[in-house]
C-alpha positions in Angstrom: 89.5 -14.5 5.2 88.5 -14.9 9.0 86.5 -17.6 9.6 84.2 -17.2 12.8 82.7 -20.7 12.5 80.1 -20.0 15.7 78.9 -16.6 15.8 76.6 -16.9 13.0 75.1 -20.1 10.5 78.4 -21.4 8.5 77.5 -21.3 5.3 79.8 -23.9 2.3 80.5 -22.3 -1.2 80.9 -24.7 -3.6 82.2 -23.0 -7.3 83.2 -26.0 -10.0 85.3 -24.7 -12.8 86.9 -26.2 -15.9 89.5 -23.9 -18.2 88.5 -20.5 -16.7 91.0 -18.7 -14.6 90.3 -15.3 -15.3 86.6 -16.0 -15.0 87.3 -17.5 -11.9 89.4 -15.2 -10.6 86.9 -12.2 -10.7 84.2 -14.7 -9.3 86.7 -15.3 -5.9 87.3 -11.8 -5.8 83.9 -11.0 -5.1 83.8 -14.2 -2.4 86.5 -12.0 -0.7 84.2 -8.7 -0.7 81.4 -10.6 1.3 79.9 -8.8 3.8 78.6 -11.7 5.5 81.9 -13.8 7.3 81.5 -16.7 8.1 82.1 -19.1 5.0 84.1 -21.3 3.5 84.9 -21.6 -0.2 85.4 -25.1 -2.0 86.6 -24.6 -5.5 86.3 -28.2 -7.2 88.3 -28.2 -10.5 87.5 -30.0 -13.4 90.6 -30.7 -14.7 91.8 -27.5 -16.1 94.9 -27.2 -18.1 94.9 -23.2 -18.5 96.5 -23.3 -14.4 93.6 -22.7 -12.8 95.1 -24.3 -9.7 98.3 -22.4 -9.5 96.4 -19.8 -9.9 94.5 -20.8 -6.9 96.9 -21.5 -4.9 99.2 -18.3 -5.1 96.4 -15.9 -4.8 93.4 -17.7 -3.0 95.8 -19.6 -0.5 92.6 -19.8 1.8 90.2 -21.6 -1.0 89.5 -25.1 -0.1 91.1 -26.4 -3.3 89.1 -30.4 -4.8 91.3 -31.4 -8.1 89.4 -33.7 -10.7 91.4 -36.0 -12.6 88.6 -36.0 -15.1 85.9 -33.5 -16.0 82.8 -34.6 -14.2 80.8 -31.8 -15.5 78.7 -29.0 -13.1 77.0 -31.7 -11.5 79.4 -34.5 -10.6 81.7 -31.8 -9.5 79.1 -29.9 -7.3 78.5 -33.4 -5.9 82.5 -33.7 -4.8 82.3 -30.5 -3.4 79.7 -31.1 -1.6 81.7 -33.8 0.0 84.1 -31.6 1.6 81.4 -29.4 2.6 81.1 -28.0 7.1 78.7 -25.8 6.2 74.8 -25.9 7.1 74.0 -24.2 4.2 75.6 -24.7 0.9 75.9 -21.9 -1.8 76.6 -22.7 -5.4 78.0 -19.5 -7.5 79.2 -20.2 -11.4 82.5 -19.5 -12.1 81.5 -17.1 -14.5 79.4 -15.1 -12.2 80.2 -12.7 -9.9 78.4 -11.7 -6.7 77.4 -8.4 -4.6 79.4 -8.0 -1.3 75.2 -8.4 0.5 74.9 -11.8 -1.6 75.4 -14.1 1.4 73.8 -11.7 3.8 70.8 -11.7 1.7 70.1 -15.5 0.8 70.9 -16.4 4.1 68.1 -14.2 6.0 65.3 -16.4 4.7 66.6 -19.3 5.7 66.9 -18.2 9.3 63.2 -16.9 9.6 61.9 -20.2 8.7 63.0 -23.5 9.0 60.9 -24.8 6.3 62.6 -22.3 3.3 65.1 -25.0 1.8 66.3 -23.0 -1.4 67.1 -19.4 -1.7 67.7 -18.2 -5.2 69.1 -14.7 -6.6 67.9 -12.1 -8.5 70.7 -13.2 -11.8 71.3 -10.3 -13.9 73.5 -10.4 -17.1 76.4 -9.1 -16.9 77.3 -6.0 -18.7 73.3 -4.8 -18.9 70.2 -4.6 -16.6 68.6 -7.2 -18.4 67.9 -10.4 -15.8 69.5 -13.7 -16.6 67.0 -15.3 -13.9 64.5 -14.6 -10.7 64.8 -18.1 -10.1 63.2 -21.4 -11.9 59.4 -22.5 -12.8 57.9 -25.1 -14.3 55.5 -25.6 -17.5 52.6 -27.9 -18.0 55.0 -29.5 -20.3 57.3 -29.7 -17.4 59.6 -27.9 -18.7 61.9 -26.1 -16.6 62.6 -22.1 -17.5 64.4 -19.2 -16.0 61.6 -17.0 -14.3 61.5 -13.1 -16.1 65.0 -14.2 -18.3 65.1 -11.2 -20.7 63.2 -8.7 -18.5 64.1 -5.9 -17.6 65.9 -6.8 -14.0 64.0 -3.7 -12.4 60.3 -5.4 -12.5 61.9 -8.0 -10.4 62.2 -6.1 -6.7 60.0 -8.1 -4.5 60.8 -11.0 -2.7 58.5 -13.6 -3.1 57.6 -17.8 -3.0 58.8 -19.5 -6.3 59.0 -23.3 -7.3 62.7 -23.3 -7.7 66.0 -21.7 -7.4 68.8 -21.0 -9.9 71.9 -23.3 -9.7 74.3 -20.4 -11.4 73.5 -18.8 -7.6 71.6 -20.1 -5.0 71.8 -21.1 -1.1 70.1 -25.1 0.1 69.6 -26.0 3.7 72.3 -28.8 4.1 69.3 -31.1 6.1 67.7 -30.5 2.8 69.4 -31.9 1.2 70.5 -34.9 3.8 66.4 -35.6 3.5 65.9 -35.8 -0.6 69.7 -35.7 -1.9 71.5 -33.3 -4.0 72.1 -33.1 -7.6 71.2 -36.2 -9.9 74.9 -37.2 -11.2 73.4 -39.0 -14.4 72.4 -35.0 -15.6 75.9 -34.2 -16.1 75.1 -30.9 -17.1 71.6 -28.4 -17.3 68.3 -28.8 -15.4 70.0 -30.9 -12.1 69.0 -27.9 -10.5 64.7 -28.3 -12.3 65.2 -31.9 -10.9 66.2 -31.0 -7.4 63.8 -28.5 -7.1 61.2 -30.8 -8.4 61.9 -33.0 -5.4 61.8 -30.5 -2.9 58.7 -29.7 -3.8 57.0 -33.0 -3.5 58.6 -33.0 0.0 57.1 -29.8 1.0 59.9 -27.5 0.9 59.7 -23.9 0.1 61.9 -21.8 -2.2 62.5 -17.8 -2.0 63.9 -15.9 -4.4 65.7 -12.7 -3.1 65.8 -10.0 -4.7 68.6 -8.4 -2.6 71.0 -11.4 -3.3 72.3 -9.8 -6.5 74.9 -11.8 -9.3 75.8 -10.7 -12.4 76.3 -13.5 -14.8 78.0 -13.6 -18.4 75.6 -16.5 -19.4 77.0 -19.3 -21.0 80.8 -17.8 -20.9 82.1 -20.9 -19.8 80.7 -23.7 -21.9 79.3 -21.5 -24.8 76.1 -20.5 -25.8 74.1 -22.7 -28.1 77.0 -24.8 -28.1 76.5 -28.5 -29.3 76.8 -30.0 -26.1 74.6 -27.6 -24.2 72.0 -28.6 -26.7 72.1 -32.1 -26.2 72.1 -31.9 -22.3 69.2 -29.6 -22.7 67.3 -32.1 -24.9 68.3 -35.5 -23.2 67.5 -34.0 -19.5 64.1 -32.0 -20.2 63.0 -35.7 -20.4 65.0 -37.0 -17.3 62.8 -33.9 -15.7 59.6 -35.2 -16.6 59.7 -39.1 -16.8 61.4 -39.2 -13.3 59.2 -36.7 -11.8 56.2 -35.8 -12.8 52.8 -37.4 -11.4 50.6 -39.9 -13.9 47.8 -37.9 -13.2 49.3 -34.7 -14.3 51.4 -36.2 -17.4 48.2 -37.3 -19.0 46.8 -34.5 -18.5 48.9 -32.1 -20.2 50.5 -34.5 -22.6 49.3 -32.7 -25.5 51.1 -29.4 -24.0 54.5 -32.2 -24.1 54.2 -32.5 -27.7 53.9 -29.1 -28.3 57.1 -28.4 -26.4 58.8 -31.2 -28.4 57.8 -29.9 -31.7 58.9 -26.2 -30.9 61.9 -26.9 -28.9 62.9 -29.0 -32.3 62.0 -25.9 -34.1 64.1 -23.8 -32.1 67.2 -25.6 -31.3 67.4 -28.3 -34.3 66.4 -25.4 -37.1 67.1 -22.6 -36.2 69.7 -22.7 -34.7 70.8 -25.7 -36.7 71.5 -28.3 -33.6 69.3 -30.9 -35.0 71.9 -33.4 -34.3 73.2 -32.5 -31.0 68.8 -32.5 -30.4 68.0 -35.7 -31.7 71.1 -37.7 -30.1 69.9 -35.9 -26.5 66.5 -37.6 -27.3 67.9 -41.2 -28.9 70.2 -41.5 -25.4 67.7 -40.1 -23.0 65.4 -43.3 -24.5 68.6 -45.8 -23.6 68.9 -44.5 -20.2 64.9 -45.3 -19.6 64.6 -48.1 -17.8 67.0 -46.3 -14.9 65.1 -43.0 -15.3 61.8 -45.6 -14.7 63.5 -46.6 -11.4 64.2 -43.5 -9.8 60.6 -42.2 -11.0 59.0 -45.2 -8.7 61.0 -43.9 -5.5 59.2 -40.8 -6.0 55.7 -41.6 -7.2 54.5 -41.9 -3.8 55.2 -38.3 -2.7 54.0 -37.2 -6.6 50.5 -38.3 -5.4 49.7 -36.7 -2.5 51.2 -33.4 -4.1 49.3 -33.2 -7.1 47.3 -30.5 -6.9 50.3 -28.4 -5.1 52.3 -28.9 -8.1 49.4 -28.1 -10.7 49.3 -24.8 -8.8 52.3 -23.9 -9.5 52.5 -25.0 -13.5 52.8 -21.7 -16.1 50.5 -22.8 -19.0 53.1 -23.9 -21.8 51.0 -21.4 -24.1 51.9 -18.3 -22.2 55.3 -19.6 -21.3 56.0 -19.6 -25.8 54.6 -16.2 -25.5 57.0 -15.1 -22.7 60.1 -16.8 -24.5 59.2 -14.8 -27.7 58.8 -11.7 -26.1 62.4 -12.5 -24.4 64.2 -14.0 -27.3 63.7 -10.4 -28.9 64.9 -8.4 -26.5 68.1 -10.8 -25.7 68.6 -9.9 -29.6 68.5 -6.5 -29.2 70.7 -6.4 -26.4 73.5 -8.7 -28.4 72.9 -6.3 -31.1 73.7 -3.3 -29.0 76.7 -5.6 -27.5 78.2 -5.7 -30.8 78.2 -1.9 -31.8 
């Protein structure tokens, strides 16, 4: 890959991977079909024991190559990539995902018409359908983060537009940033880091655009397994990181009978019926230990929470409608792994 560090903005992508060399492979592959140049690629490995680096190394000799000596999850290793980074704009792409050969081309043209767009997120499609894995991330007035039209047909989703957040699995940040508010949260190990960052980027008046054009398919949860125990009780333990550090007083109060509507139905969903209740109530019981350091970081951000209150309550999805949505989803994600099967 030539790298022309000057012509146009460098961008830095960062892929962290853990026992998945063939996913990996197909994900580098489609670095190397970029249209867009000028990039580097940092692959930050977890350590892997299926030679993920050999591999690496023999086929990808220009990959920037960071090995763990211990698996720091998606976020600790994002956060040693990002270390090593040159770029002024960092790309994150899962190691499960692949992108288009416009993907850079496209996230990066936002960025460059306004200096205040901080995050650029993809239009995620699962891989394998036309069904969208994500159209970037939103919150709930139980502050709960989702995936914006996950389940939808990835068609209704053509038109470039504002949202509150981006999506981790592919997504572009402005490297000053994330030099002004900091970059993902290492005590989430694993799922929202990306709710929390955007949550912070929005009470510093940043603006996030997701692009249509940037398009990655994704075979969701390949690497780590959907439903999986410990997916379950990341989910649970950092949905209250999300709220207790971020949220404003004002707005928790508010809406705090929406929270314990979202607590009783995401028991419901992950601790019955999918039979997680463990995995849920241990997420819960250690997000309750880590408290007083959640408290901490919460007051660092309280003043900025109160002069954005009413930005933020703009951009809440009534938890009502959101159940609705998720119903509506769940069905059709049923269907399609029904269909998948015959």
């Amino acid at each position: 890959m030539e790298m022309k560090k000057f012509e146009l903005p460098f961008i830095s992508v960062i892929i962290v991977t853990w026992n998945a060399k063939e996913l990996l492979r197909s994900c580098l592959i489609s670095l190397h079909n970029q249209t867009y140049k000028n990039f580097e690629i940092i692959v930050v490995d977890n350590a892997s024991k299926d030679n993920t680096t050999k591999m690496i190394e023999k086929e990808f000799p220009e990959v920037k190559l960071v090995r763990l000596n211990k698996n720091k999850g998606f976020t600790g290793g994002n956060i040693e990539g990002l270390k090593r980074t040159e770029g002024e704009f960092i790309a994150l792409l899962n190691n499960d995902a692949e992108a288009s050969p416009q993907w850079l081309d496209a996230l990066i043209k936002p960025m460059l018409e306004d200096e205040k767009v901080g995050i650029c997120t993809s239009k995620v499609i699962i891989k394998g359908t036309n069904i969208l894995d994500s159209a970037g991330g939103g919150l709930t007035t139980a502050f709960s983060g989702f995936k914006i039209g996950m389940g939808e047909k990835a068609d209704l989703y053509n038109e470039k537009e504002y949202v509150l957040g981006g999506y981790a699995c592919a997504c572009l940040y402005r490297k000053k940033m994330l030099d002004e508010i900091g970059f993902f949260d290492e005590d989430f190990v694993f799922n929202h880091e990306d709710t929390d960052l955007d949550f912070r980027a929005l009470l510093s008046g940043w603006k996030c655009v997701y692009v249509p054009d940037a398009i990655v398919k994704h075979r969701v949860s390949a690497t780590l397994g959907y439903m999986s125990a410990k997916s379950v009780y990341y989910f649970s333990r950092n949905s209250e990181f999300v709220w207790i550090k971020n949220a404003p007083t004002r707005l928790m109060f508010k809406y705090l009978h929406h929270r314990i509507l979202y607590e009783i139905a995401s028991f419901g969903y992950f601790g019955i019926i999918h039979r997680q209740w463990k995995a849920f109530l241990k997420g819960k019981l250690d997000a309750i230990k880590l408290l007083p350091k959640i408290m901490k970081k919460r007051k660092e951000l309280q003043i900025k929470s109160k002069k954005q209150n009413s930005l933020i309550e703009a951009q809440l999805m009534a938890f009502p409608r959101y159940i609705i949505q998720r119903i509506k989803s769940n069905i059709q994600l049923k269907f399609l792994q029904k269909y998948r099967s015959e």
